[in-house]
C-alpha positions as CSV (number, residue, x, y, z in Angstrom):
1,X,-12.3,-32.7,-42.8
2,X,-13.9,-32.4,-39.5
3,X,-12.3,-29.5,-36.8
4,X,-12.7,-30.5,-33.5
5,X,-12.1,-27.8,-30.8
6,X,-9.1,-28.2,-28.0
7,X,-9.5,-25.2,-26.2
8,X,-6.7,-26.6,-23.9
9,X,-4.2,-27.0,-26.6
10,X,-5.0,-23.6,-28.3
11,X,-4.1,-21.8,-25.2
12,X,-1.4,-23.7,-25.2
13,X,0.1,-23.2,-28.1
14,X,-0.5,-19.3,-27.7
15,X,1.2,-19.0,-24.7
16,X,4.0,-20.6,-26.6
17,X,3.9,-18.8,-29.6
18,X,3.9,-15.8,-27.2
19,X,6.9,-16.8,-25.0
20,X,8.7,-17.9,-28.4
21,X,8.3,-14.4,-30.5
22,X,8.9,-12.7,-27.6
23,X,5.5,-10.9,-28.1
24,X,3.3,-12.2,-25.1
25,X,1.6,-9.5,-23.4
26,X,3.0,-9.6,-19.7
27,X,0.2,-7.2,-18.8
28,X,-2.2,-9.7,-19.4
29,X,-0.3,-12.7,-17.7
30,X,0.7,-10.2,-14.5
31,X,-3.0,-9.5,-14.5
32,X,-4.1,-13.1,-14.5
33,X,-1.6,-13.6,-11.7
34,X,-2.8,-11.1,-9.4
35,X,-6.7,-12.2,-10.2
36,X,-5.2,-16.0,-9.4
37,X,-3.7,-14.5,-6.2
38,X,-7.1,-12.8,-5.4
39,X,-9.0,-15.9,-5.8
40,X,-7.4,-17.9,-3.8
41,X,-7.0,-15.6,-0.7
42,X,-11.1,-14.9,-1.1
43,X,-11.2,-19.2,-1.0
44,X,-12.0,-19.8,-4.2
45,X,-9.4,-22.2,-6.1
46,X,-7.8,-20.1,-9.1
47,X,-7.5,-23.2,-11.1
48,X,-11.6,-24.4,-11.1
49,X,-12.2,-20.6,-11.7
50,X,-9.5,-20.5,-14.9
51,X,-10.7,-23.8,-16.3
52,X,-14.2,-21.8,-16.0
53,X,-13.0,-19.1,-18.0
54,X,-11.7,-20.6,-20.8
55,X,-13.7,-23.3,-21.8
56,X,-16.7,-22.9,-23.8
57,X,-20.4,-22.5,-22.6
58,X,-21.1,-25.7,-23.3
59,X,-18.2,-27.6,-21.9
60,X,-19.0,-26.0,-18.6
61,X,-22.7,-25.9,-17.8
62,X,-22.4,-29.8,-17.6
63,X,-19.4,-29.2,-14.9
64,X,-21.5,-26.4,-13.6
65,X,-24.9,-28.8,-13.1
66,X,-23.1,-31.3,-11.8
67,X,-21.2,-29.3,-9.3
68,X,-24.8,-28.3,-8.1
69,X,-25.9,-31.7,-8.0
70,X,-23.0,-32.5,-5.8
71,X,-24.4,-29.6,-3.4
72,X,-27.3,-31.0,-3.6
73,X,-26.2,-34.0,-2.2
74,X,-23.7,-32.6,0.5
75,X,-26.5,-30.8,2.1
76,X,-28.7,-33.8,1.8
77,X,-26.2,-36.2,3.2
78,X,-26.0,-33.2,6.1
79,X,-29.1,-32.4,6.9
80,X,-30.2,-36.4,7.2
81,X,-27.5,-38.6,7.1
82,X,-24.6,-37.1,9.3
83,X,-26.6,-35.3,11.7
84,X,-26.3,-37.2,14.5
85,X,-22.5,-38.1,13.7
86,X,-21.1,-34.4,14.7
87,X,-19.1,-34.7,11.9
88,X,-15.9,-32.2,11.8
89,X,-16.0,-29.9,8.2
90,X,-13.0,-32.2,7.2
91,X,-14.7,-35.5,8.2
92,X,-17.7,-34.1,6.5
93,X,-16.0,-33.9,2.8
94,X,-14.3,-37.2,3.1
95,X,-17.7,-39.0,3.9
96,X,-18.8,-37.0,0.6
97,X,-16.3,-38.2,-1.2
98,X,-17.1,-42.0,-0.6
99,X,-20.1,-41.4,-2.1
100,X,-21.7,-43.4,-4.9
101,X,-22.2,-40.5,-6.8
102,X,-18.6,-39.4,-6.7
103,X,-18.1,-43.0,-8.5
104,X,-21.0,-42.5,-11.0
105,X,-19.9,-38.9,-11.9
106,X,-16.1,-40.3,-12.8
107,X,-17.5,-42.5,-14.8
108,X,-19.2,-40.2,-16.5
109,X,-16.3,-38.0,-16.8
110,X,-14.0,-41.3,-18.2
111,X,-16.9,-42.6,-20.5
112,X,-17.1,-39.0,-22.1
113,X,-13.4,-38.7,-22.7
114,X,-13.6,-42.2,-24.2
115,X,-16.6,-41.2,-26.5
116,X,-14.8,-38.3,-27.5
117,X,-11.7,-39.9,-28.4
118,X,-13.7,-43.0,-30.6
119,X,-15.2,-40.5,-32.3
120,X,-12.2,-38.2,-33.4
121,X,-10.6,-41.9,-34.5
122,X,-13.2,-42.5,-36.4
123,X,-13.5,-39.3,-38.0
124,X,-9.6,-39.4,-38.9
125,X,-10.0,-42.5,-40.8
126,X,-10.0,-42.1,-44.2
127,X,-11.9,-45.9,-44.8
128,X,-14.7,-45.6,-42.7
129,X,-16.0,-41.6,-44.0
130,X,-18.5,-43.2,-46.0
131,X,-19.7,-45.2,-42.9
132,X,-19.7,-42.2,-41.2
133,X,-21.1,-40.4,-43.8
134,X,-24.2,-42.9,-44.0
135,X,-24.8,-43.0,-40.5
136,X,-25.1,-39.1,-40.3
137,X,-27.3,-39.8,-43.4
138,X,-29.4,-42.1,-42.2
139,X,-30.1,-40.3,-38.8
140,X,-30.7,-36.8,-40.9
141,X,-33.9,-39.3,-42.5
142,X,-34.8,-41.1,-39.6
143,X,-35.0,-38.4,-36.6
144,X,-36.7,-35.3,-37.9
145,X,-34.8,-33.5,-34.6
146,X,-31.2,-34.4,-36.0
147,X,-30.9,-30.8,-37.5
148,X,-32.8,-27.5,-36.8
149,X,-33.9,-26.1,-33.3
150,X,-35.2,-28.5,-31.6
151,X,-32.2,-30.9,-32.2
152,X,-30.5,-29.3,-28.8
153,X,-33.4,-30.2,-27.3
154,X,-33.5,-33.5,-27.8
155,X,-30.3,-34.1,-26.4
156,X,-31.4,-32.7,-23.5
157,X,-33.8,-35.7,-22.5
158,X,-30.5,-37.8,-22.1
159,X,-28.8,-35.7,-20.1
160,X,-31.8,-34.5,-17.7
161,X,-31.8,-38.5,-17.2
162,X,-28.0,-38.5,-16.3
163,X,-28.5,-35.7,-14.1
164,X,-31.4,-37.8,-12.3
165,X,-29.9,-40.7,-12.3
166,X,-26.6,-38.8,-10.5
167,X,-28.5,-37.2,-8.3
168,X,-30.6,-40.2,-7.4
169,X,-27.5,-42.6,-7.0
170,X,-25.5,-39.5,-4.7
171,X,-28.3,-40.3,-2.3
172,X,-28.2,-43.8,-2.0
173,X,-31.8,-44.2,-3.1
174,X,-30.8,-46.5,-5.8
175,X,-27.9,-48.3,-4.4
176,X,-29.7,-48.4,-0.8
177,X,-28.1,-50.8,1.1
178,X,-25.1,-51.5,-1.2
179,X,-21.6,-49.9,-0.1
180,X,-18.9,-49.1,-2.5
181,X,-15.7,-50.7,-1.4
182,X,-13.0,-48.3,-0.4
C-alpha cells in the first residue's frame, strides 16, 4: 500500500495527541508564539513563514520560485507598466493582483490539488492496482529516466516550462492585448 505524506494532518494530529495526553510541550508552543509575534512586528506574515517551516523541501521550492517569479513580475509591471501612473503602494498590489499570472498560477495551484487527489483515488482502489501496476511498468521500460538520478531531472524540463510560461503570461507577452475580466 502506497503512503502518501500529509504533513498538514500529522501536525495536526500531534498537536492533538498533545493537548489530549496532556503531554504537549508548552515551551515549544510559547516559543512558537513569541517567534509568530516577532515576525509579524518585523512585517513578515507568521503564517507564510510557518507553512515554510513545516512543509517539506520539495513542497516549498515550487512556492518559493513562484513567489520569485511573482517579484519578478511586480518590479516589471513597476519599472514599465505603472510608471507613469504614480500609483500609491496599495494601488500598486491591487493592479498586481489582476494580473494574468495571478490567474495562471491558481490554476496551477487547483490543477495540482486535483492531480493529487486522482492519483491518491486511484491508488486506494483495489480494482485498478494492476492498471496502475502496468502503467508504472510500462513507463520503468519505456523511459530509461523513470528510476535512477537523472529521473529528478527530467521532471525538471516540465516545470522550467511552467515557470516560463508563468513568467511569460505575468507580463502580458503572451496574452498581449487580451484583458482578464474582473
Amino acid at each position: 500500500m502506497t503512503k502518501f505524506d500529509a504533513p498538514k494532518a500529522t501536525l495536526m494530529s500531534y498537536i492533538i495527541k498533545g493537548i489530549l495526553s496532556r503531554e504537549l510541550p508548552w515551551a515549544l508552543v510559547l516559543l512558537g508564539v513569541f517567534i509568530a509575534i516577532v515576525l509579524e512586528m518585523s512585517g513578515i506574515p507568521s503564517l507564510a513563514f510557518a507553512v515554510g517551516v513545516y512543509l517539506p523541501l520539495s513542497s516549498s521550492s515550487p512556492i518559493f520560485i513562484g513567489g520569485m517569479v511573482r517579484w519578478l513580475v511586480d518590479r516589471y509591471l513597476r519599472r514599465e507598466k505603472f510608471r507613469d501612473k504614480n500609483l500609491t503602494p496599495e494601488e500598486l498590489v491591487a493592479e498586481g493582483d489582476k494580473n494574468s499570472g495571478v490567474l495562471l498560477a491558481s490554476g496551477y495551484i487547483a490543477g495540482g490539488a486535483l492531480a493529487g487527489i486522482i492519483i491518491a483515488i486511484l491508488q486506494g482502489m483495489p480494482t485498478l492496482a494492476g492498471f496502475s501496476r502496468a502503467v508504472e511498468d510500462w513507463s520503468a521500460r519505456s523511459n530509461p529516466f523513470y528510476h535512477g538520478p537523472n529521473a529528478d531531472l527530467l521532471a525538471m524540463i516540465p516545470f522550467l516550462l511552467l515557470t516560463i510560461l508563468l513568467y511569460l503570461v505575468g507580463r502580458d507577452r503572451l496574452l498581449a492585448g487580451r484583458r482578464v475580466p474582473t
